[in-house]
Backbone as JSON, one array per atom type, in Angstrom:
{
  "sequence": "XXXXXXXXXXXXXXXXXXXXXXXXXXXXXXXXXXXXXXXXXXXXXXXXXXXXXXXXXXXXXXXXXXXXXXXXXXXXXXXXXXXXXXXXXXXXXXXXXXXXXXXXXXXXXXXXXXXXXXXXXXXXXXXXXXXXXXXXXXXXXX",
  "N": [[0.23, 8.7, -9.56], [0.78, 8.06, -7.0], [-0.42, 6.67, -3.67], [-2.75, 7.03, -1.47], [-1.51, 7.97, 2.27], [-0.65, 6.62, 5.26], [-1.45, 7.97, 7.56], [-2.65, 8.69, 9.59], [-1.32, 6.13, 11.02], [0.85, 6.06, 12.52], [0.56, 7.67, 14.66], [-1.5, 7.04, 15.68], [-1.03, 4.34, 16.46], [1.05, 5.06, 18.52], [-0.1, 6.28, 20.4], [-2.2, 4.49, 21.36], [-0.22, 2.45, 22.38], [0.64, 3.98, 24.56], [-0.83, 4.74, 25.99], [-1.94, 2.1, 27.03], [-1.08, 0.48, 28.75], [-1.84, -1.56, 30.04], [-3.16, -3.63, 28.74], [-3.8, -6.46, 27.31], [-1.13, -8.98, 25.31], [-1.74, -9.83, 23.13], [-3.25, -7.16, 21.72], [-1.49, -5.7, 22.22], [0.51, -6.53, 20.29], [-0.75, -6.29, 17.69], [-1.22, -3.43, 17.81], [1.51, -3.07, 17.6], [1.81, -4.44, 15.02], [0.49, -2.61, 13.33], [2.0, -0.28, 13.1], [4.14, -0.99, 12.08], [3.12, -1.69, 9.89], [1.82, 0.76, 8.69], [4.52, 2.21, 8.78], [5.65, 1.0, 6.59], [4.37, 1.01, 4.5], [3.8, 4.33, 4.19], [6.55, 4.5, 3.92], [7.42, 3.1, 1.01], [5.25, 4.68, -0.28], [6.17, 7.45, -0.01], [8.65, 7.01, -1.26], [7.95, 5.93, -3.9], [6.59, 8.36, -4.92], [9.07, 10.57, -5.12], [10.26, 8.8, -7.0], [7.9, 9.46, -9.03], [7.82, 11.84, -9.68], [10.4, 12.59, -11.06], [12.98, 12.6, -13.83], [13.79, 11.38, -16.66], [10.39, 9.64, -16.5], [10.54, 6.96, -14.64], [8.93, 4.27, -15.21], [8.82, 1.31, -14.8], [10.95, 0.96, -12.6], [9.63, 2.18, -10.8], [6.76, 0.6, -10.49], [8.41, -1.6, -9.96], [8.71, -1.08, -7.05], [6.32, -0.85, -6.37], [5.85, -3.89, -6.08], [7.76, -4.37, -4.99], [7.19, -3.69, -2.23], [4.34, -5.07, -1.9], [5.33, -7.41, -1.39], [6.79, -7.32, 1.32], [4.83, -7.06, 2.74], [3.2, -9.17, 2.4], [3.38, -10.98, 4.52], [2.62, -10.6, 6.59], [-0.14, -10.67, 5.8], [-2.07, -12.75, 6.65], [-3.93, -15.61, 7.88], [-7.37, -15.15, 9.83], [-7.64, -12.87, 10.78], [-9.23, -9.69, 11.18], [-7.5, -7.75, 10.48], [-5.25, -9.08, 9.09], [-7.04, -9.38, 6.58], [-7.77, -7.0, 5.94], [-5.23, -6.1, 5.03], [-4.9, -8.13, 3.13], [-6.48, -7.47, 0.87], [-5.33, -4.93, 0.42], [-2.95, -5.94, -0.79], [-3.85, -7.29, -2.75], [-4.3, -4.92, -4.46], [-2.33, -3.59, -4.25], [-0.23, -5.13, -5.67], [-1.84, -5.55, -8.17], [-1.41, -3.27, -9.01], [1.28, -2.96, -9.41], [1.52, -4.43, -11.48], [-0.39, -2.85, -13.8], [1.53, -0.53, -13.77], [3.38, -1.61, -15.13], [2.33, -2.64, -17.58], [1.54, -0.58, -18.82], [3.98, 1.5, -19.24], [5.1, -0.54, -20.94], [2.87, -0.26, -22.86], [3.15, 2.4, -23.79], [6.08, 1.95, -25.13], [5.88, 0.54, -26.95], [4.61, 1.73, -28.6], [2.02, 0.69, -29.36], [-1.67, -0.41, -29.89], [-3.88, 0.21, -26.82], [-2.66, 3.01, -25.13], [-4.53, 4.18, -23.19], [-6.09, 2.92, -21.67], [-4.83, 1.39, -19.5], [-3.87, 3.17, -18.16], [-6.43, 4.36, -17.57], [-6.51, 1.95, -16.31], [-5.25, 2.3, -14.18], [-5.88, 4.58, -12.68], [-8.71, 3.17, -11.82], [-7.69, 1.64, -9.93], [-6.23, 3.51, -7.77], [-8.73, 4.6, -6.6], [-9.3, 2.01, -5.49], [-7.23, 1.39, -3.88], [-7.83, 3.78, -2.05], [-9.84, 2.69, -0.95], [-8.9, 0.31, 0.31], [-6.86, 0.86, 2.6], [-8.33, 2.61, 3.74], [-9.74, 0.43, 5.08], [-7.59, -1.06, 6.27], [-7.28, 1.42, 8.57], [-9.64, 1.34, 9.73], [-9.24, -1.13, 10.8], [-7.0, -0.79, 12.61], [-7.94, 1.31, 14.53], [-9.2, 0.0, 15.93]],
  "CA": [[0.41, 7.29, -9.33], [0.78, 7.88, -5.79], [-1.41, 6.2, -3.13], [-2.61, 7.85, 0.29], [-0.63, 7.93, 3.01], [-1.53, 5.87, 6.3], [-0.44, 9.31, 8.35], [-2.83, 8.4, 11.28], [-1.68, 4.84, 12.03], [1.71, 5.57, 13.59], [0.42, 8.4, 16.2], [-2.45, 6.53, 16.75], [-0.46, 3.27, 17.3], [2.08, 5.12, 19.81], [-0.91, 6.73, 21.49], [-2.44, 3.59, 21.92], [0.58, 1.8, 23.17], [1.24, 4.61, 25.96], [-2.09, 4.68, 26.8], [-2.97, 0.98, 27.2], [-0.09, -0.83, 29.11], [-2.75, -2.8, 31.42], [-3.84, -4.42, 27.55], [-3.31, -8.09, 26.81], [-0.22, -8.81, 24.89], [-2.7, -9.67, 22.01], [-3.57, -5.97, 21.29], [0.02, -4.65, 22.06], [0.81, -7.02, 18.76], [-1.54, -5.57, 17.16], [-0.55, -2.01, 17.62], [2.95, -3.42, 16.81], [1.8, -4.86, 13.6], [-0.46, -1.28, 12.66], [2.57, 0.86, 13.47], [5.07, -1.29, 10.98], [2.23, -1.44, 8.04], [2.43, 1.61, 8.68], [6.16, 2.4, 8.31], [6.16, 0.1, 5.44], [3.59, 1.69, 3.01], [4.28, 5.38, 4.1], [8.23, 4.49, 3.27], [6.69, 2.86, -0.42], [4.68, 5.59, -1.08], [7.32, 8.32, -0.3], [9.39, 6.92, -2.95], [6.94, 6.09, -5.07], [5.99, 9.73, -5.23], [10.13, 10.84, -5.52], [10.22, 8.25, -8.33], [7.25, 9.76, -10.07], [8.72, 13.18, -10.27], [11.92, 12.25, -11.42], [12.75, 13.59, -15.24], [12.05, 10.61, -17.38], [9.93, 9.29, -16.05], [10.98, 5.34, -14.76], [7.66, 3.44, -14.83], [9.66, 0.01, -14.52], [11.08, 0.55, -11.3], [8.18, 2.42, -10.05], [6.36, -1.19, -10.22], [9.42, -2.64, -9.04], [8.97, -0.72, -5.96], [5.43, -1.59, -5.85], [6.0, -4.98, -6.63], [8.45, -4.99, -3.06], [5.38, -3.64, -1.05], [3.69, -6.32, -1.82], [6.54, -8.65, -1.0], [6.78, -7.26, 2.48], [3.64, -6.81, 3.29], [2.36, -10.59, 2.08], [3.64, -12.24, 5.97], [1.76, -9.97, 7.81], [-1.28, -10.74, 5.76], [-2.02, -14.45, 6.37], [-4.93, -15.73, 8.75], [-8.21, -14.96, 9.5], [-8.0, -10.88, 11.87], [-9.81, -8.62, 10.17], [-6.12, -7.05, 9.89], [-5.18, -9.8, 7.99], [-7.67, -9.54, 5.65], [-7.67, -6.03, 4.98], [-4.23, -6.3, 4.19], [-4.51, -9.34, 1.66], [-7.22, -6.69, 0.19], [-4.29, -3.98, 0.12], [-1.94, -6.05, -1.17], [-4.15, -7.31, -4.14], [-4.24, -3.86, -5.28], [-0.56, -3.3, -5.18], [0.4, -6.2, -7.15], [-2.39, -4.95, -9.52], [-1.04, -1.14, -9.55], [2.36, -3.14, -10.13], [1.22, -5.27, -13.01], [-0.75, -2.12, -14.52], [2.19, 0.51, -14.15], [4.22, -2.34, -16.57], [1.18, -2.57, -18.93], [1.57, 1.37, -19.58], [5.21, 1.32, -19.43], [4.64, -1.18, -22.12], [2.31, 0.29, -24.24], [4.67, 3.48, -24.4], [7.29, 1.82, -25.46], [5.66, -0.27, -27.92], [2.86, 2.51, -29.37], [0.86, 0.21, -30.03], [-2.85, -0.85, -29.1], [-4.13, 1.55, -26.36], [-2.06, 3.81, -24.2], [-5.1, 4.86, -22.48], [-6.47, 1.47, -21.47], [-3.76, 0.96, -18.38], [-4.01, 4.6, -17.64], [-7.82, 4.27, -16.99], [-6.8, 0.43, -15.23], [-4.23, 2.58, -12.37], [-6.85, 5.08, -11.84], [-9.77, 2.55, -10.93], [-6.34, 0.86, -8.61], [-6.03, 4.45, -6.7], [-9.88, 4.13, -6.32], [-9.38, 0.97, -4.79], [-6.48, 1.5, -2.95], [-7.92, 4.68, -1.22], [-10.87, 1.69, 0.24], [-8.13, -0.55, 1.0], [-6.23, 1.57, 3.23], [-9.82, 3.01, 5.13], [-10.12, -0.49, 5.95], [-6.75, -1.25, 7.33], [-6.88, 2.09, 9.28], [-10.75, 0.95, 10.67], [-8.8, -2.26, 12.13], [-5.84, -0.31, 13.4], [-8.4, 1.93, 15.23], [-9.94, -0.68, 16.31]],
  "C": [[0.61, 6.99, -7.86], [-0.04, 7.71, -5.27], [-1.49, 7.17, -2.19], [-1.83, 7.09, 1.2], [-1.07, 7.23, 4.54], [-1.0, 6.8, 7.6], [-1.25, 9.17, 9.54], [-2.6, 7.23, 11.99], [-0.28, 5.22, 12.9], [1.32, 6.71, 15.07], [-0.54, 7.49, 16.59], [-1.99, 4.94, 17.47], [0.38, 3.84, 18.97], [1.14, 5.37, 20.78], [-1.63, 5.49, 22.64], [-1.99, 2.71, 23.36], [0.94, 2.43, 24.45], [0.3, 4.55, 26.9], [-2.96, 3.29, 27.35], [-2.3, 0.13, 27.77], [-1.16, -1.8, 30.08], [-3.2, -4.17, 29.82], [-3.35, -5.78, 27.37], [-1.88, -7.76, 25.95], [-0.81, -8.97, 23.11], [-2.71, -8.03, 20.76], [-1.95, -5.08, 21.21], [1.12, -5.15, 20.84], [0.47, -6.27, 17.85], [-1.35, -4.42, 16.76], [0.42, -2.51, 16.81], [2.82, -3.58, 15.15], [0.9, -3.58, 12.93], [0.44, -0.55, 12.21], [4.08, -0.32, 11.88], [4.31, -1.35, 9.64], [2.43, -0.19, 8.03], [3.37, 2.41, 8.2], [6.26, 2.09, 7.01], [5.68, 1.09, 4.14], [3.8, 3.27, 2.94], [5.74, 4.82, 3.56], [8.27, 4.56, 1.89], [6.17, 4.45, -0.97], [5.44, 6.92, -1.07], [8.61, 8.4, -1.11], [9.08, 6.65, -4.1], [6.9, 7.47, -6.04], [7.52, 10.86, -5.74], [10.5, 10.04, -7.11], [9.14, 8.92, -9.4], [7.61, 11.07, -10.59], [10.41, 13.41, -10.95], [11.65, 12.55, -13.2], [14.08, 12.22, -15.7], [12.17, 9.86, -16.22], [10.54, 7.2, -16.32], [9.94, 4.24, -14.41], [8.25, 1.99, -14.14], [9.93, 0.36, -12.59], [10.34, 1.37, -10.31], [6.97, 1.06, -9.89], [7.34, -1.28, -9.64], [9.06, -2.58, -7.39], [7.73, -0.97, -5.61], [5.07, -3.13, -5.4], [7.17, -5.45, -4.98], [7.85, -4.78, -1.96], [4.98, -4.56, -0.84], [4.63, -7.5, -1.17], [6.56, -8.64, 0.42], [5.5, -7.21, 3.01], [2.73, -8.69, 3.19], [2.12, -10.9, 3.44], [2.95, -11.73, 6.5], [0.14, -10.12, 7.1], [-2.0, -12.03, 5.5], [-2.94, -14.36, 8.0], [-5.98, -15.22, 8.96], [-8.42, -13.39, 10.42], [-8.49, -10.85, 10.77], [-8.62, -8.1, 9.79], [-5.7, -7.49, 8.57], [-5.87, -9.42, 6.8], [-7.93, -8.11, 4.67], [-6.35, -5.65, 4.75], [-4.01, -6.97, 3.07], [-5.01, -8.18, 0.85], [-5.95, -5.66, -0.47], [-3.4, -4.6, -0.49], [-2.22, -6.48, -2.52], [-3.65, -6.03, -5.13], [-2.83, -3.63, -5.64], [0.02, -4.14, -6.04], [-0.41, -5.62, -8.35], [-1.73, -3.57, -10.0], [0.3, -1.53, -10.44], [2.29, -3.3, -11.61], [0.53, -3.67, -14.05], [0.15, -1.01, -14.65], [3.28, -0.18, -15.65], [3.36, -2.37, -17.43], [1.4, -1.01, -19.76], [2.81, 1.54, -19.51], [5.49, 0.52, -21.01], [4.41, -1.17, -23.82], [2.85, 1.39, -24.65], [5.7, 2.86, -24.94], [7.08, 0.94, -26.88], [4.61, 0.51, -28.98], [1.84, 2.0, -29.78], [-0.02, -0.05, -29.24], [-3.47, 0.34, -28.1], [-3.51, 1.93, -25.48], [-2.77, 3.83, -23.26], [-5.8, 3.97, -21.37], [-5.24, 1.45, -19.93], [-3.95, 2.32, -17.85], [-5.69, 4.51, -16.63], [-7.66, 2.6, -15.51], [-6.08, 1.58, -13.52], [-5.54, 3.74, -11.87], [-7.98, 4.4, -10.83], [-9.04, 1.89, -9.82], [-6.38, 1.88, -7.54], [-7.34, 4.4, -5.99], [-9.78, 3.35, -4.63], [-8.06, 0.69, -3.86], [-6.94, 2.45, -1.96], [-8.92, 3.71, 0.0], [-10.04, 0.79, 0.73], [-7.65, 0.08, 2.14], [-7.37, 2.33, 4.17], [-9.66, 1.66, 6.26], [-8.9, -0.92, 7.11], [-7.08, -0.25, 8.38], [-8.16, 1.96, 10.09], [-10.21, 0.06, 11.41], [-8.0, -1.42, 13.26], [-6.82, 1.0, 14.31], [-9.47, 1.36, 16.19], [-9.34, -0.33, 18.14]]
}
């Protein structure tokens, strides 16, 4: 249930930033705002991934915790950057991963209908989280 990890934006933000002080203040935002998505979704997905190994398993507040990704991540994805936009993209998915880890949480708890059905929805989500997360890290290399 764990996503990938965005493990080249904070070297390549610092590198950036050491390497580019002549840069507009524009771009040294920019970095700024690469290097806290960044922070944010590595932090998420390192407890994500402690929550999923945990003995039982707590689907509930595994959403929850997706479900606060998204929360933080919304402000920074408003306007028209390309940043922006491949964040709204990233953040669809996490609300969806949220909404589909409660669907299978759900259907375990209720046996009924199909188990497998939400199982198959978070896979095509990792899918589509692995293209979300290219794209942020194409801006942030921008």
């Amino acid at each position: 249930m764990s996503g990938p990890k965005l493990t080249h934006l904070p070297l390549l933000a610092l590198s950036l930033a050491l390497g580019s002080s002549s840069l507009g203040c524009g771009k040294v935002r920019e970095i700024s705002a690469c290097r806290a998505i960044a922070r944010e979704v590595n932090d998420a997905v390192t407890e994500i991934e402690g929550l999923s190994k945990a003995k039982p398993l707590d689907e509930p507040r595994i959403a929850k915790r997706y479900a606060a990704l998204a929360k933080v991540l919304e402000p920074r994805a408003t306007g028209p950057a390309p940043l922006a936009v491949a964040l709204r993209d990233y953040v669809v998915v996490v609300q969806a991963t949220d909404q589909a880890i409660r669907n299978h949480a759900q259907a375990l708890q209720t046996q009924y209908g199909k188990v497998n059905e939400p199982r198959r929805e978070l896979e095509r989500l990792v899918k589509r989280e692995h293209a979300a997360i290219a794209r942020i890290q194409v801006e942030c290399d921008r």
